[in-house]
N, C-alpha and C positions, 0 to 999 in steps of 0.2 A: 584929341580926347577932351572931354568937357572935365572944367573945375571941380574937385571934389567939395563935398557938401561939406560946409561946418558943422562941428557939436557945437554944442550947446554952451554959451558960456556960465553958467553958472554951476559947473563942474570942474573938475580937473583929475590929475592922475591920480595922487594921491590919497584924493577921497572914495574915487571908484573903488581902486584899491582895497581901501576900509571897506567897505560894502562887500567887493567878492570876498572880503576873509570872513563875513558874518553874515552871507547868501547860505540855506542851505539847497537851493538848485544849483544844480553842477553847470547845466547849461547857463543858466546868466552869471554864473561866476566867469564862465568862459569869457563869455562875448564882453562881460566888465571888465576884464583883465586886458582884453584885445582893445577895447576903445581905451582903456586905461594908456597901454603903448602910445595910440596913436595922440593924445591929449600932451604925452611929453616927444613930442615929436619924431614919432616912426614913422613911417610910410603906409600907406593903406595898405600896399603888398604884405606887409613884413605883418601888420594885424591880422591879415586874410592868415596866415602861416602860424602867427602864434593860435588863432582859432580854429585851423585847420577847414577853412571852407573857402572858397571864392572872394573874388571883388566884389560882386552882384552881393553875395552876401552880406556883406561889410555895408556896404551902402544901404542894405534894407535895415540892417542894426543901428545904424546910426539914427536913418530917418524916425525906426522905433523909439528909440532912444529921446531922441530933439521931441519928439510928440507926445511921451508918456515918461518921462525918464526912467530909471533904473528899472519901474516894473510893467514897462514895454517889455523889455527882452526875454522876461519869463513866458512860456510858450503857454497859448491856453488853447480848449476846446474852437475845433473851426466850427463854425454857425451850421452849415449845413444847410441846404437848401428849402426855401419857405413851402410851408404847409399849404398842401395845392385846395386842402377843405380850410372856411373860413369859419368862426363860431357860430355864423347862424346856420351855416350848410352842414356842420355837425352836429347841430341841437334838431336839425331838419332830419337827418339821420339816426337823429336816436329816436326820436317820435319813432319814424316808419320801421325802424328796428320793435318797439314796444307795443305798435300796435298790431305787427302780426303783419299777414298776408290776405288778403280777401280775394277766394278762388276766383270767384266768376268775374274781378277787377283782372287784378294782376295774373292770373295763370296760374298760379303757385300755391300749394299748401304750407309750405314752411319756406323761409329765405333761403337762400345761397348767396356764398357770394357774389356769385357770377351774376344774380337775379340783382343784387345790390348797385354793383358798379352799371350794371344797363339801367336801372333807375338812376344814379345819379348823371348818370351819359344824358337821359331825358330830360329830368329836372334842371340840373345845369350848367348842362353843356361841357362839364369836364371829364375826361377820359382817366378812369382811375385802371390800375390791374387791381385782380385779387387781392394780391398780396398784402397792398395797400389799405384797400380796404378792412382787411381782416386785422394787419394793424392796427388803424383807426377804431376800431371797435372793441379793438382789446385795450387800447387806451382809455376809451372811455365807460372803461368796465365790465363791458357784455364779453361773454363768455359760449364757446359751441355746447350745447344740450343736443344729445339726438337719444331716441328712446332705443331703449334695448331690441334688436331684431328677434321677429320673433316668424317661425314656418307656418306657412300660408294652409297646411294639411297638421299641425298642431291637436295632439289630441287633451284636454284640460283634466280627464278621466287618471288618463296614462300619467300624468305628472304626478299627481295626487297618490297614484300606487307609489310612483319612483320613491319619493317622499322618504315614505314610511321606514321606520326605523328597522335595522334589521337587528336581530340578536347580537350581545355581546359573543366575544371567541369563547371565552371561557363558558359560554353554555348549549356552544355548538360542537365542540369537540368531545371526541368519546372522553372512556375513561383515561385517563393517565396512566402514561409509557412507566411501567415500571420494571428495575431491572431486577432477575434472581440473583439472592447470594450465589458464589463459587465455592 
């Protein structure tokens, strides 16, 4: 079994200590408390138990620790994998988003998505889905518009009757129900 790593000397137990009583992340008061142990000489087993996780673990806290001190241990957002469009490929993309579709070019009277990521599959050579796309562009503000559907046998006459107001109740009903004395 290979040598365990050292902390860091410009630490020790007692000052950890002080840190996790005025941490308020639960987690790195944890893991402060467990390097704390090991600082006054516990075992890395016995820190894996006071923190309730693995060896593997211990050893990734320390290395945190030695490289960022005490606010290593505090867990943050993971990055998350790089934006496969670059800024000019998304300013490339809002242009052809802004300028619309030109039938007799592209095929299309309005975009789709699907019309979108086969142009950027042409332009540059990257394989997006939908999904992504439609992301990308709700990032960068655009929003889906589609115009109200309307019946290809639509009469403009007929709507125009629809329209029209009909009478109130009260001046469509007869007289009023009224009862005789008994």
């Amino acid at each position: 079994m290979a040598a365990p790593i050292p902390l860091r000397p410009d630490y020790d137990g007692p000052s950890l200590r002080s840190l996790a009583r005025h941490s308020r992340n639960a987690d790195q008061t944890r893991r402060l408390l467990a390097l704390a142990s090991i600082y006054d000489g516990g075992s890395r087993r016995s820190a894996a138990t006071l923190g309730g996780v693995g060896l593997q673990i211990v050893r990734d806290w320390v290395l945190r620790f030695n490289a960022q001190g005490p606010d290593g241990l505090i867990d943050r957002k993971a990055p998350g994998n790089a934006p496969k469009l670059n800024a000019a490929q998304r300013r490339a993309l809002a242009e052809k988003v802004e300028q619309g579709p030109i039938a007799a070019v592209d095929g299309v009277v309005r975009w789709r998505l699907k019309d979108l990521v086969h142009w950027i599959f042409e332009e540059f050579g990257i394989s997006l889905d939908e999904t992504t796309v439609g992301r990308e562009l709700k990032a960068m503000g655009f929003r889906k518009l589609s115009a109200r559907p309307r019946h290809y046998a639509q009469n403009g006459e007929a709507i125009e009757d629809f329209k029209k107001a009909s009478p109130p109740n009260w001046r469509r009903s007869g007289p009023p129900y009224r009862r005789e004395p008994t």
